[in-house]
N, CA, C and O atoms as CSV, one atom per row, in Angstrom:
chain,resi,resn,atom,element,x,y,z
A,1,UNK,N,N,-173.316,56.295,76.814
A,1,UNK,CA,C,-172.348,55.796,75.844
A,1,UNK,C,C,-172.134,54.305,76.058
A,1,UNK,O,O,-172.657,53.784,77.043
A,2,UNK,N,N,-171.543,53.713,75.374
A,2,UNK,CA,C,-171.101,52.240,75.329
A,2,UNK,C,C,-169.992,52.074,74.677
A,2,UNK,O,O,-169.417,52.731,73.810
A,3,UNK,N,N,-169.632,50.460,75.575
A,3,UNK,CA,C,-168.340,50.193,75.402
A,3,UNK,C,C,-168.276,49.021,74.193
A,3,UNK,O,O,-169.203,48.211,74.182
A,4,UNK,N,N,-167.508,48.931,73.452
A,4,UNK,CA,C,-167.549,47.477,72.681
A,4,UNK,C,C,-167.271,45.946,72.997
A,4,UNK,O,O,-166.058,45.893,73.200
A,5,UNK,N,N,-167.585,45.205,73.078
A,5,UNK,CA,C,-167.225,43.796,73.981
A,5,UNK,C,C,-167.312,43.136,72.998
A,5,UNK,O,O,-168.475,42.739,72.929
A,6,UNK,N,N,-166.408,42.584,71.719
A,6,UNK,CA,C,-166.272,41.900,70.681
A,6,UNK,C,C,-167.222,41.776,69.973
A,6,UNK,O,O,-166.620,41.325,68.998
A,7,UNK,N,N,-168.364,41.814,69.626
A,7,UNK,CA,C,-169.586,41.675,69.001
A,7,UNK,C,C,-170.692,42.230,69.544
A,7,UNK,O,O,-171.803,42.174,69.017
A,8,UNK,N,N,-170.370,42.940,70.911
A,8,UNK,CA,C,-171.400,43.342,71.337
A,8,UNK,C,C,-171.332,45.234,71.955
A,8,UNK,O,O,-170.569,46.198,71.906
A,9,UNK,N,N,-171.926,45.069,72.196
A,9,UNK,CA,C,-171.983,46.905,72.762
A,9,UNK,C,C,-172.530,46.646,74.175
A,9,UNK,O,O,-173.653,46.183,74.375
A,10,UNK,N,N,-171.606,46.999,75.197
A,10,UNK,CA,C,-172.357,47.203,76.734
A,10,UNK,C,C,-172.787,48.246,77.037
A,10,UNK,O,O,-171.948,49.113,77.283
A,11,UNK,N,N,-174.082,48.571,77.138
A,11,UNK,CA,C,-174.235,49.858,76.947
A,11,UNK,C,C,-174.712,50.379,79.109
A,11,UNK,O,O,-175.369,49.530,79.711
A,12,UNK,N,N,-174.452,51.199,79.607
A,12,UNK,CA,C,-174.746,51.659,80.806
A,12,UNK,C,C,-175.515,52.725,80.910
A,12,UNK,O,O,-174.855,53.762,80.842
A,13,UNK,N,N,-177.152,52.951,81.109
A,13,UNK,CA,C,-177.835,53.890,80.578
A,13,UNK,C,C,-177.310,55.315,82.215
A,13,UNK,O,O,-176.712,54.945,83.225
A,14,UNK,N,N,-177.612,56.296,82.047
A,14,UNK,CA,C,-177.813,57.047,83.554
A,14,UNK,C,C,-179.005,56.522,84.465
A,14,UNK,O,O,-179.282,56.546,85.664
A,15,UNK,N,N,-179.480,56.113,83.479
A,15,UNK,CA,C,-180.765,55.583,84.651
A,15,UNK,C,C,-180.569,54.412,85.488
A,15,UNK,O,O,-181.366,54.038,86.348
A,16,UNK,N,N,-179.254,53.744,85.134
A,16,UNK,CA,C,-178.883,52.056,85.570
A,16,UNK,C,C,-178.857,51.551,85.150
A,16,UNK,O,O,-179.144,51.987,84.035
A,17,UNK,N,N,-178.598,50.230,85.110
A,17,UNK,CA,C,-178.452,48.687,84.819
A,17,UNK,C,C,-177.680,49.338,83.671
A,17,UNK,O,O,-177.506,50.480,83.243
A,18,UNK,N,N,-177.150,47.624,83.252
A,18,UNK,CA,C,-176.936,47.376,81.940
A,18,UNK,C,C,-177.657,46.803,80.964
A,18,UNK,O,O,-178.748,46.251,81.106
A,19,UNK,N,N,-177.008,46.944,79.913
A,19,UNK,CA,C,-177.291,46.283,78.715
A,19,UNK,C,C,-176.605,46.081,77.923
A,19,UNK,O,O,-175.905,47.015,77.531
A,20,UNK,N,N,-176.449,44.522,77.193
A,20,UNK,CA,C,-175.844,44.129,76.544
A,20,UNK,C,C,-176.763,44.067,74.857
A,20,UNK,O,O,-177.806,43.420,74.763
A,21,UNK,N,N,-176.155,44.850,73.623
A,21,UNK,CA,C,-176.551,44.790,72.735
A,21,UNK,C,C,-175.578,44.774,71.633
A,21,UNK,O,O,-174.504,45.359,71.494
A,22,UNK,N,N,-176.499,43.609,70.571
A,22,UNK,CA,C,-175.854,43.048,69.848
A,22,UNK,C,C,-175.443,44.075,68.818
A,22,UNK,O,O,-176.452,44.695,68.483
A,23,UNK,N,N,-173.907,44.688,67.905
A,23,UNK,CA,C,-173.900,45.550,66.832
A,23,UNK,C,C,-174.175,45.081,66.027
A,23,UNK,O,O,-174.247,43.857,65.915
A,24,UNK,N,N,-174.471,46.050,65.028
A,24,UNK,CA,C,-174.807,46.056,63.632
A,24,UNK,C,C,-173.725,45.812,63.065
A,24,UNK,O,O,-172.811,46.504,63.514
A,25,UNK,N,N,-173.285,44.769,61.861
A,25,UNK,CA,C,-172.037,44.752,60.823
A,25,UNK,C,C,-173.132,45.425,59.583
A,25,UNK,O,O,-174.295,45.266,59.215
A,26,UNK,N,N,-171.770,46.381,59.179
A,26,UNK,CA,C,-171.966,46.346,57.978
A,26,UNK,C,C,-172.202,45.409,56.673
A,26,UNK,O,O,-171.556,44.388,56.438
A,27,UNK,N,N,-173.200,45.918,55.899
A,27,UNK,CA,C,-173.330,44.657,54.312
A,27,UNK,C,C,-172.025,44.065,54.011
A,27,UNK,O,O,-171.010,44.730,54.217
A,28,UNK,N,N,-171.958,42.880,53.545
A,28,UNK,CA,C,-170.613,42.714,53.041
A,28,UNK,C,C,-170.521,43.111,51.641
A,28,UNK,O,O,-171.437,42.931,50.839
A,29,UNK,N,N,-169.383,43.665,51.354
A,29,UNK,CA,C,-169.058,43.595,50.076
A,29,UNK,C,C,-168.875,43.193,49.231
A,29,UNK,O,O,-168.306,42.158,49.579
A,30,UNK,N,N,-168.923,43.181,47.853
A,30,UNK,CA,C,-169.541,42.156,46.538
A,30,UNK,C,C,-167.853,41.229,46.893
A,30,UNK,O,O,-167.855,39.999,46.913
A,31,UNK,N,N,-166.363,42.143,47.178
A,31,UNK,CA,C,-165.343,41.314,47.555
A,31,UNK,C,C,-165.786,39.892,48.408
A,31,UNK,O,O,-165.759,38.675,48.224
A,32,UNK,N,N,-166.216,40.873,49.470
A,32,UNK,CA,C,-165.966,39.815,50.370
A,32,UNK,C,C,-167.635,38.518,50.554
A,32,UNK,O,O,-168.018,37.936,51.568
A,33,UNK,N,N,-168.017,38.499,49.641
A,33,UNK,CA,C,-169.138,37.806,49.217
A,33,UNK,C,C,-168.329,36.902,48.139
A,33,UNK,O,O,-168.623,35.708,48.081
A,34,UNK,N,N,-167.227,37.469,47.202
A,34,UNK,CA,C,-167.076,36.569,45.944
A,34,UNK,C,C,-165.483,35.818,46.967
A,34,UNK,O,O,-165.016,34.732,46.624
A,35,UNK,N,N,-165.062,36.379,47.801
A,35,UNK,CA,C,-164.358,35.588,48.269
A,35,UNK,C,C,-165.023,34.388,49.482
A,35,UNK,O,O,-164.444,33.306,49.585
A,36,UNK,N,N,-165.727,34.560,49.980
A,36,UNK,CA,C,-166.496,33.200,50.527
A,36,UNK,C,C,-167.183,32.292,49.823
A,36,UNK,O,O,-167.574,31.259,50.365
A,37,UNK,N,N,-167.412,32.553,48.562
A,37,UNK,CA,C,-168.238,31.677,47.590
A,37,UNK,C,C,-166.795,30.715,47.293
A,37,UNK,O,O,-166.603,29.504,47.408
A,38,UNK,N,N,-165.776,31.999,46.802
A,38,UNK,CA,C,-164.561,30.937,46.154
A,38,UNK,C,C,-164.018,29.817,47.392
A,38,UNK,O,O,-163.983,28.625,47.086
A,39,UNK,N,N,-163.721,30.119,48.385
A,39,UNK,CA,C,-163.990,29.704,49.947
A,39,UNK,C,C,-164.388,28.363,50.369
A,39,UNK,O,O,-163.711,27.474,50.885
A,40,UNK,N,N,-166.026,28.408,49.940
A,40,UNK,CA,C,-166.521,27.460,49.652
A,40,UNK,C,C,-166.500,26.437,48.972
A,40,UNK,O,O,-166.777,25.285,49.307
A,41,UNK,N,N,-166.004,27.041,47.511
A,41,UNK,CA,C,-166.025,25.935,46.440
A,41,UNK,C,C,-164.485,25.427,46.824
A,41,UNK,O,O,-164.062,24.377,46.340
A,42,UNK,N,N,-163.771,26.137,47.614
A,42,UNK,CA,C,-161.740,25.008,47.449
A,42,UNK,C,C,-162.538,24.090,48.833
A,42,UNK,O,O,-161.856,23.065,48.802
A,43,UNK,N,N,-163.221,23.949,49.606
A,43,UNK,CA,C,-163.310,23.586,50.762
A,43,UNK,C,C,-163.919,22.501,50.846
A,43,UNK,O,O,-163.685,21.594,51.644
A,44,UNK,N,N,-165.204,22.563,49.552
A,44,UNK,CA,C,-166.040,21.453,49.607
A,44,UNK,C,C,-165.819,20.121,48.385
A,44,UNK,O,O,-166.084,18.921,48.453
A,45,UNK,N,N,-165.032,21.228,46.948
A,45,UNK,CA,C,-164.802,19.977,46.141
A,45,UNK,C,C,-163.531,19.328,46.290
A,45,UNK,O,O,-162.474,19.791,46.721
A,46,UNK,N,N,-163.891,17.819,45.730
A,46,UNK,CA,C,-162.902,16.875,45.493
A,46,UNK,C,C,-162.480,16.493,44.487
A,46,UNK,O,O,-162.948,17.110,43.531
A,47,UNK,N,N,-161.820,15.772,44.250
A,47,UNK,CA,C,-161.277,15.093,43.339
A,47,UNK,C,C,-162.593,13.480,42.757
A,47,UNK,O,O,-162.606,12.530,43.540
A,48,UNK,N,N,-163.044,13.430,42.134
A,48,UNK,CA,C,-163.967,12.446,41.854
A,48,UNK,C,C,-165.363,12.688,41.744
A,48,UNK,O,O,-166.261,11.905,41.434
A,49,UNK,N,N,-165.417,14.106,42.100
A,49,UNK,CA,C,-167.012,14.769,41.809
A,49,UNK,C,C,-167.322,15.102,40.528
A,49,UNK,O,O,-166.379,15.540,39.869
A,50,UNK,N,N,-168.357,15.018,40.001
A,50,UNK,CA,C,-169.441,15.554,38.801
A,50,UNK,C,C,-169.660,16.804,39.758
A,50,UNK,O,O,-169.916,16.708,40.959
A,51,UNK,N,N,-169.485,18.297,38.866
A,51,UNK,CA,C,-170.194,19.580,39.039
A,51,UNK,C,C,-170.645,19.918,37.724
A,51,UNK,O,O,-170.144,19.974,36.601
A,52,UNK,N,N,-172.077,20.183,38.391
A,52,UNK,CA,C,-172.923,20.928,37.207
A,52,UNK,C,C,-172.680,22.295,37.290
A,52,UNK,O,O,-173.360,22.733,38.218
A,53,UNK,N,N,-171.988,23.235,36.725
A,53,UNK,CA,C,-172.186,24.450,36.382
A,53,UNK,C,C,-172.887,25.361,35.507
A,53,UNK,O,O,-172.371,25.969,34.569
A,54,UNK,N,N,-174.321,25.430,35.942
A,54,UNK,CA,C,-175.695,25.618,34.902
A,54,UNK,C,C,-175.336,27.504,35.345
A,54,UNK,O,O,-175.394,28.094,36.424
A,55,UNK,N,N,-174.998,27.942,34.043
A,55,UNK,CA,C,-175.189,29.445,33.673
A,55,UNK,C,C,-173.787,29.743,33.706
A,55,UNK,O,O,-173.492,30.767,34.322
A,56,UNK,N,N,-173.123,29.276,33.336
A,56,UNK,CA,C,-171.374,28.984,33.117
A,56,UNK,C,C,-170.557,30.304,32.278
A,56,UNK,O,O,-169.333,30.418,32.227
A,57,UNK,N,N,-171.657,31.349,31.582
A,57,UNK,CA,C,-171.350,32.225,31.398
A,57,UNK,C,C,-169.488,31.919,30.041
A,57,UNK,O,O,-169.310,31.223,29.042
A,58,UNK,N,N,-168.640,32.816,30.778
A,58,UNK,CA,C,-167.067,32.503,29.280
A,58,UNK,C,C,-166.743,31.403,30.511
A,58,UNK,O,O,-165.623,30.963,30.249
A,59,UNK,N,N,-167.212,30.804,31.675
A,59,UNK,CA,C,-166.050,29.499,32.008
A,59,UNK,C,C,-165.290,29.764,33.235
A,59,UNK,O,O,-164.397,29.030,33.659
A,60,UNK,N,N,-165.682,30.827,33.771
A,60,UNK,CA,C,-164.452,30.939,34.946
A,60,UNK,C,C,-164.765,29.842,36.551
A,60,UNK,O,O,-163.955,29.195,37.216
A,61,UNK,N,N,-165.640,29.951,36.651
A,61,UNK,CA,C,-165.894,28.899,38.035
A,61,UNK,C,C,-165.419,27.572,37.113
A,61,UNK,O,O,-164.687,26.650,37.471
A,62,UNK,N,N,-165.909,27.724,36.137
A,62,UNK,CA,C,-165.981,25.794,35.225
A,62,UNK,C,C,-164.166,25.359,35.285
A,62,UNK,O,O,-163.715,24.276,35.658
A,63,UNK,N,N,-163.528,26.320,34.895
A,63,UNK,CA,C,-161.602,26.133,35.134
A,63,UNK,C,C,-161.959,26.122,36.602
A,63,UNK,O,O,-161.525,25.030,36.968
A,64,UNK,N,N,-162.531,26.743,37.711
A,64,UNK,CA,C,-161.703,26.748,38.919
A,64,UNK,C,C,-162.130,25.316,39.181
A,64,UNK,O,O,-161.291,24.450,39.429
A,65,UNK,N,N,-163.521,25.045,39.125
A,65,UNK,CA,C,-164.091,23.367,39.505
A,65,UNK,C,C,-163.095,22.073,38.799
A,65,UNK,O,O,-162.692,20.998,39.241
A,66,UNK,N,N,-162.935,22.818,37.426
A,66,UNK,CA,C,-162.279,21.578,36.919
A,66,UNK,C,C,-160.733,21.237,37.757
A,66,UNK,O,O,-160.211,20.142,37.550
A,67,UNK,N,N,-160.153,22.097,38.564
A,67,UNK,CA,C,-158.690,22.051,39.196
A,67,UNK,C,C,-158.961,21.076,39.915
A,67,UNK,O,O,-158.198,20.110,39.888
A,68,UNK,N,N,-160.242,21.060,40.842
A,68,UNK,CA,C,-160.240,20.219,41.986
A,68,UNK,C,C,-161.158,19.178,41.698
A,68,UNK,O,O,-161.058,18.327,42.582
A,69,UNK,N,N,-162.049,18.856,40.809
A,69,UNK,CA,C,-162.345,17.315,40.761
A,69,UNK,C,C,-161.903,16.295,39.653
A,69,UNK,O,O,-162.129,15.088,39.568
A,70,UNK,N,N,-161.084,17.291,38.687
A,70,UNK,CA,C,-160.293,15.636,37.789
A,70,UNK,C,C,-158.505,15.634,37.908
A,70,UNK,O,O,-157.750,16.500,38.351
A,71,UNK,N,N,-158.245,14.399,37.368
A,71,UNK,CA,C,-158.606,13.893,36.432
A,71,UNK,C,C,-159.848,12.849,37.209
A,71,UNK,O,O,-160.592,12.380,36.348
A,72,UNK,N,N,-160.126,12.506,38.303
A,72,UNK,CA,C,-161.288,11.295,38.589
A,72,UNK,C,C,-162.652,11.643,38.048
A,72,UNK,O,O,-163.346,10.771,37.526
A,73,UNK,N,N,-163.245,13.479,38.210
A,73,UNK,CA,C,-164.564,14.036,38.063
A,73,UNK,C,C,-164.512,14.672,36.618
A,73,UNK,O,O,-163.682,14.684,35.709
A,74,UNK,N,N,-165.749,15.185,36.813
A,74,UNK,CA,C,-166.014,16.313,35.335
A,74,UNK,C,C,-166.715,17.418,35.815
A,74,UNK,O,O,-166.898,17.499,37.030
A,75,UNK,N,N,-166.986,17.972,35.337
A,75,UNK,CA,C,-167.303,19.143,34.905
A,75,UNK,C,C,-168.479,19.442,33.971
A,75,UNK,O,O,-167.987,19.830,32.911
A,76,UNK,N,N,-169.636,19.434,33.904
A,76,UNK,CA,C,-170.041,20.202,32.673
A,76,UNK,C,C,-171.047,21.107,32.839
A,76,UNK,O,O,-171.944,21.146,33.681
A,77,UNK,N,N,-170.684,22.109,31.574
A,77,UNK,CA,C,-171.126,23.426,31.751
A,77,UNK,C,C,-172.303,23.750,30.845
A,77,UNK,O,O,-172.453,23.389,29.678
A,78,UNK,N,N,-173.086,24.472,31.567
A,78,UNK,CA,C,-174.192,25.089,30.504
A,78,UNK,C,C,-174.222,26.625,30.653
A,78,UNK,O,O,-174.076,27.326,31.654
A,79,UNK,N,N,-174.406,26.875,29.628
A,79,UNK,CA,C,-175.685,28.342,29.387
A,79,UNK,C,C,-176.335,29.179,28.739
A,79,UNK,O,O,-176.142,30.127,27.978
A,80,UNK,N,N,-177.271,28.540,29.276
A,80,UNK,CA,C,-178.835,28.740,28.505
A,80,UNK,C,C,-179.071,29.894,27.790
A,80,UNK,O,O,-178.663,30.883,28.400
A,81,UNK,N,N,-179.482,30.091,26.924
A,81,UNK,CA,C,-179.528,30.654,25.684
A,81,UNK,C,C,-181.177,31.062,24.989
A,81,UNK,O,O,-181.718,30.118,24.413
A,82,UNK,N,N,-181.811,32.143,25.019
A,82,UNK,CA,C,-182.875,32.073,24.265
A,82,UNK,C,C,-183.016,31.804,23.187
A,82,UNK,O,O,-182.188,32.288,22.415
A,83,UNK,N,N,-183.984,31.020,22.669
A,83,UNK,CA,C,-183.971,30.939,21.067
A,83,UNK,C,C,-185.312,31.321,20.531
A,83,UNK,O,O,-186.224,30.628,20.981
A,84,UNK,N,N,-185.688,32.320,19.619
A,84,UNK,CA,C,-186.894,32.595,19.145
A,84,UNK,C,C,-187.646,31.265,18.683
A,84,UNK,O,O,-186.980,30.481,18.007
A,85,UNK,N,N,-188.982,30.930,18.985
A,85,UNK,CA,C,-189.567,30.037,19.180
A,85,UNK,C,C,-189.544,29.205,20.076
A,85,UNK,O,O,-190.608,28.654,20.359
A,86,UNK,N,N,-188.665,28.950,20.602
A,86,UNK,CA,C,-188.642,28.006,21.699
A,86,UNK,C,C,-188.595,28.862,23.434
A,86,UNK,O,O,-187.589,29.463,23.811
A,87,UNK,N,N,-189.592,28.768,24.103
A,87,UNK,CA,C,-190.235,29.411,25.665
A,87,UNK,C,C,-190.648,30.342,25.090
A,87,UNK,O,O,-191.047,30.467,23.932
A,88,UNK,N,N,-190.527,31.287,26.210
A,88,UNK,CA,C,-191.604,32.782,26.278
A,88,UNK,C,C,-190.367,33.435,25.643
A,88,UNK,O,O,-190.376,34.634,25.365
């Protein structure tokens, strides 16, 4: 059996010695994936940045970006759109 040691598993076989092994985390969850992205974006923008938001979808990152870089930055949003005749 083994014991847990913050990130790790000490494991003590019958045969001797130890061993120290690293656990497995579980996948993260689509939560806790869309909360480190949001995370990211309060952490890294400023006030005075240009963000391109290419695939901008109805706008929701494009309001959260626009909070934190104007009035100095902008914002602008795309998304792309097929049009018969024009690409594959």
């Amino acid at each position: 059996m083994g014991s847990p040691v913050g990130d790790w598993l000490l494991l003590v076989p019958a045969t001797g010695g130890t061993f120290l092994v690293r656990r497995r985390r579980p996948p993260a969850s689509y939560h806790d994936a869309e909360r480190a992205e949001y995370t990211f974006y309060i952490s890294y923008l400023r006030s005075g940045m240009v963000v391109f938001d290419v695939g901008a979808n109805v706008g929701e990152l494009t309001t959260l970006f626009s909070h934190f870089v104007t009035p100095a930055g902008s914002v602008h949003a795309f998304e792309p759109t097929w049009q018969p005749g024009i690409g594959g």
